[in-house]
C-alpha positions, 0 to 999 in steps of 0.5 A: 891042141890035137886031140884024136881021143873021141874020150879025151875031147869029150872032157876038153869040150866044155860046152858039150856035143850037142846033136847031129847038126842035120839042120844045117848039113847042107853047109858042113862037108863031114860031120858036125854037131849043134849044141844050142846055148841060149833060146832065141826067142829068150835073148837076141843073140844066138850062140851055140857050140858047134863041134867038128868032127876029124876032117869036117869043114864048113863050106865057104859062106857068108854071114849077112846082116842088115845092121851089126851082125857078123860072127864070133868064132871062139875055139873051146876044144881040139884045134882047127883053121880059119881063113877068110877069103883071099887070106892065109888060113889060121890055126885055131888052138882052144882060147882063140876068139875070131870076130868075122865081120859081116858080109865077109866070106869064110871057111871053117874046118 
């Protein structure tokens, strides 16, 4: 669903904005926002709400871990891709849910 109405997403986005994502700007070419969803030092897994401005992306990086780990990348609002290295970019539409593995290099967008 492309959504090019700042107002319009804002109603789609669920789980909120957040704030600049400054932390971990480094990572991101454009912009993107961090909306933290669970503490933790409350819970063992992390997940939060990261919205990607228009033509933001995610560099490619890799999640590390010595056991378990990887990532679960859900699409809540608007659209965008994925892409796993070495394979075809996949659109992303709001309900989507990707499990990235450990150690496997992505890109985001």
């Amino acid at each position: 669903m492309n959504i090019n109405n700042k107002e319009e997403f804002s109603k789609q986005n669920v789980f909120g904005l957040g704030q600049e994502n400054t932390a971990f700007a480094r990572y991101f070419i454009g912009n993107s926002y961090l909306n933290p969803l669970t503490n933790p030092k409350e819970t063992a897994v992390f997940l939060a709400n990261v919205t990607f401005e228009p033509e933001c992306r995610n560099n490619w990086h890799i999640h590390h871990a010595k056991s378990g780990g990887g990532q679960l990348l859900i699409c809540t609002a608007g659209s965008g891709w994925y892409q796993e290295e070495g394979k075809e970019a996949v659109s992303l539409e709001p309900g989507m849910v990707i499990t990235i593995p450990a150690e496997v290099k992505v890109e985001k967008g």
